[in-house]
C-alpha positions as CSV (number, residue, x, y, z in Angstrom):
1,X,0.0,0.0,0.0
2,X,2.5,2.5,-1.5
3,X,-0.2,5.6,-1.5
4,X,-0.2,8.1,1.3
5,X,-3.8,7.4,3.3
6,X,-4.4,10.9,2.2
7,X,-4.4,10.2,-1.4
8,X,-6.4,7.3,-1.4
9,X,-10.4,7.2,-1.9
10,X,-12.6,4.4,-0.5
11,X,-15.6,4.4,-2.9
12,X,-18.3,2.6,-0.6
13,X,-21.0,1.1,-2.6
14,X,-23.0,-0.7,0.4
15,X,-26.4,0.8,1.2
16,X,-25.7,1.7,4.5
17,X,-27.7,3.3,7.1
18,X,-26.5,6.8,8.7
19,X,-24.9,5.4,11.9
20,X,-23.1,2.9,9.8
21,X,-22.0,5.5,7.9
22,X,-20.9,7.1,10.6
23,X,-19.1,3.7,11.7
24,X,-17.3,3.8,8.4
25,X,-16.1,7.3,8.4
26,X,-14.7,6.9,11.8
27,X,-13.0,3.3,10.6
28,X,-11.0,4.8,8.0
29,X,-9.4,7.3,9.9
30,X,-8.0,9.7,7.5
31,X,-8.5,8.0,4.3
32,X,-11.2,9.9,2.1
33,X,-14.3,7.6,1.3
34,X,-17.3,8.5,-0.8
35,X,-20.4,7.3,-0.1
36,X,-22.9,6.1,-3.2
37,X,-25.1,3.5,-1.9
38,X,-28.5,3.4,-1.1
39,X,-30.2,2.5,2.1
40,X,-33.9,1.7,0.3
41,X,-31.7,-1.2,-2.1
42,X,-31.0,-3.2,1.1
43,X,-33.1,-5.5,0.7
44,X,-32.4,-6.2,-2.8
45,X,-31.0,-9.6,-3.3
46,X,-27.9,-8.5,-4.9
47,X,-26.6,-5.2,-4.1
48,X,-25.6,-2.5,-7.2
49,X,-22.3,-0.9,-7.4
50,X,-23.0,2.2,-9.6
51,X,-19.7,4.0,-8.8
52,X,-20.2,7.4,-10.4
53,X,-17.9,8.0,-13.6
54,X,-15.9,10.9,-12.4
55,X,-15.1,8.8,-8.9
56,X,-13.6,6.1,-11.0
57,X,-10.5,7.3,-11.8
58,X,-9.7,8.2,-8.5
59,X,-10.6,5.4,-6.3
60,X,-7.6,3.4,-4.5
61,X,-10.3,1.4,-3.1
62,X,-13.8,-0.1,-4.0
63,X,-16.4,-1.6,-1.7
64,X,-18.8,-3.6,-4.0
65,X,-19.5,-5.6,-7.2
66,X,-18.9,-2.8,-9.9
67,X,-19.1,-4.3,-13.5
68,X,-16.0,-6.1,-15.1
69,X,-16.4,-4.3,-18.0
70,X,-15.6,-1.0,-15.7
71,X,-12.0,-2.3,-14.5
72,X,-10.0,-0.1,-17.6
73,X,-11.3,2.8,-16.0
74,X,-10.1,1.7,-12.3
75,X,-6.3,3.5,-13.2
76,X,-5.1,3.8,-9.6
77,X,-7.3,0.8,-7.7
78,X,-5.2,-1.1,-5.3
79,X,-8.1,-3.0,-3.1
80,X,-11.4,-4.5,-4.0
81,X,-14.2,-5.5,-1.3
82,X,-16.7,-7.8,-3.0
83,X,-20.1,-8.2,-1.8
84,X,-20.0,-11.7,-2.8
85,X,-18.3,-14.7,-1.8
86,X,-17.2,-15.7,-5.5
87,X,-14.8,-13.5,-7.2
88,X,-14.2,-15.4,-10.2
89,X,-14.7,-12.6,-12.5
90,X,-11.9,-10.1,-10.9
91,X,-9.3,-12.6,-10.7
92,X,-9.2,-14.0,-13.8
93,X,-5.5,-13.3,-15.6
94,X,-5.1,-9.5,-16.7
95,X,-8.4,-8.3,-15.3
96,X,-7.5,-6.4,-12.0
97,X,-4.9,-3.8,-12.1
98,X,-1.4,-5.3,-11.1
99,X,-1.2,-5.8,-7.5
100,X,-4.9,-5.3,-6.7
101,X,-5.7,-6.8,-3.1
102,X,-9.2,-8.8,-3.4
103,X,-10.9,-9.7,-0.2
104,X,-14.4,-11.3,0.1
105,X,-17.6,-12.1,1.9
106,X,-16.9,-15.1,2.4
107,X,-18.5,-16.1,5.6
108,X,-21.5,-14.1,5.2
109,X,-23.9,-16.4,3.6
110,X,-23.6,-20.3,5.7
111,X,-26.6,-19.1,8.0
112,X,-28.7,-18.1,4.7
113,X,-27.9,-20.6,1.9
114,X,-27.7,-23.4,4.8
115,X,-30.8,-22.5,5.7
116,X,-32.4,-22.9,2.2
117,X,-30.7,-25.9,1.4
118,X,-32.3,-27.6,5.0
119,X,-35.8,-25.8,3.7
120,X,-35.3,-27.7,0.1
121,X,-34.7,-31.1,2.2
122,X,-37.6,-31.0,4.1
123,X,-39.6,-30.3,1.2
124,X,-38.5,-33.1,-0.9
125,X,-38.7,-35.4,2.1
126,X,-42.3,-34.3,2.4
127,X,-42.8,-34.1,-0.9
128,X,-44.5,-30.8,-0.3
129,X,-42.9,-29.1,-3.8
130,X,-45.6,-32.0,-5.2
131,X,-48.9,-31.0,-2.7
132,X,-47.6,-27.2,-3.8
133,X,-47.9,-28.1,-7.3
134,X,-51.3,-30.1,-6.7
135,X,-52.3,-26.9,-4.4
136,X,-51.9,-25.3,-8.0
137,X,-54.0,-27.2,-10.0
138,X,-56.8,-27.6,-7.3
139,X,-56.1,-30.8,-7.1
140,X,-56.4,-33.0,-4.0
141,X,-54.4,-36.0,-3.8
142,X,-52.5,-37.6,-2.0
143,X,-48.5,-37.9,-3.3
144,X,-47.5,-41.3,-1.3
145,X,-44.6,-42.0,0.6
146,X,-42.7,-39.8,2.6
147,X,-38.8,-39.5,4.6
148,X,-37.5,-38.5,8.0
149,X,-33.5,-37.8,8.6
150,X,-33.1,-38.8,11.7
151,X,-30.9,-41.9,11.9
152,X,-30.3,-41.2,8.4
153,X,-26.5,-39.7,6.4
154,X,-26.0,-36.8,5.3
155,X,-23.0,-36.7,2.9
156,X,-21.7,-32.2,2.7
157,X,-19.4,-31.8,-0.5
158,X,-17.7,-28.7,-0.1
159,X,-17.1,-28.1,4.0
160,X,-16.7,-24.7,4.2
161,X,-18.6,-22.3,6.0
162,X,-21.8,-22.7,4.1
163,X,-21.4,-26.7,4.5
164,X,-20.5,-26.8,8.2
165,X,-23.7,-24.4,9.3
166,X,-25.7,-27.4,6.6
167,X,-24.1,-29.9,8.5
168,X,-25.2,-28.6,12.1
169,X,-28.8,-28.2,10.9
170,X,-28.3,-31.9,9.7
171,X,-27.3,-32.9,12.9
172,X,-30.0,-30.8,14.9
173,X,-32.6,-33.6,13.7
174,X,-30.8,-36.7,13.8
175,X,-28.5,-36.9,11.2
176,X,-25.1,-38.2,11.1
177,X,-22.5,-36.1,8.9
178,X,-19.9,-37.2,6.8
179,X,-17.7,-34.2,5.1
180,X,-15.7,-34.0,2.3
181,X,-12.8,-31.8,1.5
182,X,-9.6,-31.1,-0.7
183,X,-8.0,-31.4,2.9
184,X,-9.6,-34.1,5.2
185,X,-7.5,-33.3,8.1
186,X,-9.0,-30.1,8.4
187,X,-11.6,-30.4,11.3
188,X,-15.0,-28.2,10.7
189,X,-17.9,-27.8,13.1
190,X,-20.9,-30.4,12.7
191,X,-18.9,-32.6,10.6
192,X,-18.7,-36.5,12.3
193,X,-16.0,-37.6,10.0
194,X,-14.0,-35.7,7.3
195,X,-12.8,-37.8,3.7
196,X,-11.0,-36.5,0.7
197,X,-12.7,-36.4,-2.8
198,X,-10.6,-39.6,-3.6
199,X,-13.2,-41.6,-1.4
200,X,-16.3,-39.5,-2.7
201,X,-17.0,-43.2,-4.8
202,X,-17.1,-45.4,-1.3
203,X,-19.4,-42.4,0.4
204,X,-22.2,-42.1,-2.3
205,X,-23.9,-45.4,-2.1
206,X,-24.2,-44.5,1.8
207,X,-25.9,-41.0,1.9
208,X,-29.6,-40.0,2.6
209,X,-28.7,-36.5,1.5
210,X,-26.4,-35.2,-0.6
211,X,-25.2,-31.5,0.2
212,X,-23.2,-29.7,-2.0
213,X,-21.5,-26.8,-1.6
214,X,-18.0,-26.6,-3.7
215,X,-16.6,-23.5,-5.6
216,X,-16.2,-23.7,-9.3
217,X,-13.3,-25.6,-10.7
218,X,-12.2,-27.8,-13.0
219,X,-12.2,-30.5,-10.5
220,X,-15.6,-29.9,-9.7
221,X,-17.1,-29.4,-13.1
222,X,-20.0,-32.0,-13.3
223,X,-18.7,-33.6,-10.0
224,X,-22.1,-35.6,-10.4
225,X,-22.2,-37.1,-13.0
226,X,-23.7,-39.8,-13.9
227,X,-21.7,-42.8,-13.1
228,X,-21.8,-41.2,-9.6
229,X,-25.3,-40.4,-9.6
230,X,-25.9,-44.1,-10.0
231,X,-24.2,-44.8,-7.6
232,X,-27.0,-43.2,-4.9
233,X,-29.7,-44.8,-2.8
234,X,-33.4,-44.5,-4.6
235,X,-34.6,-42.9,-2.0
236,X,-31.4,-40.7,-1.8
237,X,-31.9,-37.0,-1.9
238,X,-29.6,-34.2,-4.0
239,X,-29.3,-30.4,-3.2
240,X,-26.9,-28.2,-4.9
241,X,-26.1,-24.7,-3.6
242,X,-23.0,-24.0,-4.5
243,X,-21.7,-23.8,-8.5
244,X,-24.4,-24.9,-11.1
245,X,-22.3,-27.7,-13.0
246,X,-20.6,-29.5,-10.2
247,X,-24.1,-31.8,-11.3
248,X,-24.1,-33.0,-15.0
249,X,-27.9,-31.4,-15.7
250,X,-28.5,-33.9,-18.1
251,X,-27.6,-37.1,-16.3
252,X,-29.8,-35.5,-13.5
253,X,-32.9,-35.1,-15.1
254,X,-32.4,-39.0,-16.6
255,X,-32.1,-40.1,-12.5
256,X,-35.1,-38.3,-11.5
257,X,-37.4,-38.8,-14.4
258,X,-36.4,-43.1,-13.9
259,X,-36.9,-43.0,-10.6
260,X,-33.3,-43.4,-9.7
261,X,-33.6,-40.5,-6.6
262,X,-36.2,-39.4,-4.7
263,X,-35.6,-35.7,-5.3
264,X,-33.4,-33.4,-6.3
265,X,-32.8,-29.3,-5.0
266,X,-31.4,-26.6,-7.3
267,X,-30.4,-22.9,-6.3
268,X,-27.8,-23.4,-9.0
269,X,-27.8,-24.5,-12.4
270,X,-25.7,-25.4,-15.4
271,X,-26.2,-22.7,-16.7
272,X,-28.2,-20.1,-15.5
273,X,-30.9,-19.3,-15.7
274,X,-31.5,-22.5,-16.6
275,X,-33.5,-22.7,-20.0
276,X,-37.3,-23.1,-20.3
277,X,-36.3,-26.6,-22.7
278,X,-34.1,-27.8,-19.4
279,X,-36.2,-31.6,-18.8
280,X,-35.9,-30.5,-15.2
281,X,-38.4,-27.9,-14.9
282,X,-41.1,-30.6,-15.6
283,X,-39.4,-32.9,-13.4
284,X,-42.1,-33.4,-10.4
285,X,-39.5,-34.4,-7.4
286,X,-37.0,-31.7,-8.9
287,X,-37.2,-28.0,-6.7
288,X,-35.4,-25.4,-8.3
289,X,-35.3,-21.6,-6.9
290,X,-33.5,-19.4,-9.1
291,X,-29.9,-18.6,-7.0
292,X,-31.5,-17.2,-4.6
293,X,-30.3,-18.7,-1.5
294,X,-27.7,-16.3,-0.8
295,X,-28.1,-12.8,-1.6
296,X,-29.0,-10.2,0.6
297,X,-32.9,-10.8,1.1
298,X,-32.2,-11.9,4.8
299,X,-30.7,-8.9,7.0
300,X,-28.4,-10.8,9.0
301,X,-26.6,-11.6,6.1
302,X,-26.5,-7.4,5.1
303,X,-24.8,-7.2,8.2
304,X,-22.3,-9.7,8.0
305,X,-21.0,-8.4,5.1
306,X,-20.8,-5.1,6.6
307,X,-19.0,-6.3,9.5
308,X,-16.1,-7.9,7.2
309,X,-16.6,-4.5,5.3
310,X,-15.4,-2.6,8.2
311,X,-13.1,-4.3,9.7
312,X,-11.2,-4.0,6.4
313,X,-11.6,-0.2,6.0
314,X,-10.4,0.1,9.7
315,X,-7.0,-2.6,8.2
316,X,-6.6,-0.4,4.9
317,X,-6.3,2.4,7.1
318,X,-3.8,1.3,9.2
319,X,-2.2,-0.2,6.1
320,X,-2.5,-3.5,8.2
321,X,-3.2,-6.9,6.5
322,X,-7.0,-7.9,5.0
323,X,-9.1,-10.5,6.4
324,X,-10.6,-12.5,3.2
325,X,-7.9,-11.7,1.2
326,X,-8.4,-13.8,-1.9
327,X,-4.9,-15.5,-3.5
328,X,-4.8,-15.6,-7.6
């Protein structure tokens, strides 16, 4: 951080109240910070980051999502704050400014997206997506049997915070909780027992839920596919809330529509949206919501980010190190 605090401008896109504001000012000390976002947008589900034109240039320091297509115009940026826990876009090769710090939200969304993911398995255990759909068409009828987890497995892909607060609900009503990681001898909380991905093929046939939760990456790219699919209980259960094609769509919908899994939940797809031809819309023990499992639409999550926010105005003031910093 070579620029004198007094020299730098924080551009803070979050739509922040005026005692956070207040907060902020006071966090970054004698580093300049313009304020652009908008309180009434809180509740948005994903934030805006309309940096005015004549602010760009300027800004050391950017606290939001702005557009990719924006970064040329970025000339003296040296940190980014995302909203979001993914930051595949900024740190591809070439994009970011040389030496641009990149920190994260990571953290801020397990209570939210764990949360939906435990909603989605409760509903495909009661089959209530089916009675909702029946609700629909004024139908009464009765959809047949039904699942309970307790005493049954659930098998998290991806233990990180979003998978451990998943695997805690699990464990709430009975579950047992096999993780698995690129490092298994990483503890996390909830988990029973961690495994690598080399013994994802031994774990499969054992599950009662499948949780997944993994970043995007070549090694996860249609993670399910369907060898592995196949390899899953009938009455086994899928939910996917992390990257759209760590699950092969097709060799999905050819599970569900023979009967091969009792159900299947999406907040992700490959890709999105997911098109209206997708066999999986008309799949009747397939719930999809549309990536909204994160976001911002509960507030606790608004005010984790904020927290990580401002704990790394209060560290780029003090030129001390980030918390979240992303490596690339």
């Amino acid at each position: 951080m070579g620029i004198e605090n007094t020299h730098k401008l924080i551009v803070n896109c979050l739509p922040l109240n005026e005692g956070e504001r207040r907060a902020f000012a006071k966090a970054a000390r004698d580093v300049p910070q313009e304020f652009v976002g908008d309180e009434a947008h809180r509740g948005d589900m994903v934030w805006s980051a309309a940096v005015p034109e004549e602010l760009r240039s300027r800004a050391t320091a950017v606290i939001g999502n702005f557009p990719v297509s924006q970064v040329s115009q970025y000339t003296r940026l040296e940190w980014l704050q995302t909203f979001s826990a993914g930051v595949d876009a900024y740190i591809c090769p070439g994009v970011l400014p040389r030496g641009t710090m990149v920190t994260n939200a990571s953290g801020a969304y397990g209570q939210s997206v764990s949360e939906h993911m435990f909603a989605t398995m409760w509903a495909l255990m009661k089959n209530l997506n089916r009675y909702a759909s029946n609700q629909r068409d004024h139908q009464w009828q009765d959809e047949g049997p039904v699942l309970s987890p307790e005493g049954g497995i659930a098998l998290i892909i991806g233990v990180g915070d979003i998978g451990s607060h998943f695997a805690q609900l699990a464990q709430s009503v009975g579950m047992r909780t096999f993780g698995v990681r690129r490092h298994a001898d990483v503890p996390a909380k909830g988990i029973e027992k961690m495994y690598g991905f080399e013994r994802l093929e031994t774990l499969l046939p054992l599950a009662d839920v499948v949780a997944m939760a993994v970043p995007r990456s070549p090694q996860t790219h249609h993670l399910l596919n369907a060898d592995r699919l196949g390899r899953l209980k009938s009455t086994a259960i899928v939910i996917n809330a992390g990257r759209g094609d760590a699950i092969d769509p097709e060799a999905l919908a050819d599970a569900l529509h023979n009967g091969r899994l009792h159900g299947a939940g999406l907040d992700v797809t490959e890709p999105e949206p997911l098109p209206a031809e997708s066999p999986l819309w008309d799949e009747p023990h397939c719930l999809i919501t549309p990536h909204v499992a994160g976001g911002n639409h509960l507030e606790k999550t608004s005010e984790h980010i904020i927290r990580i926010a401002l704990t790394n105005v209060s560290r780029y003031a003090k030129q001390q190190e980030l918390l979240n910093l992303v490596r690339y």
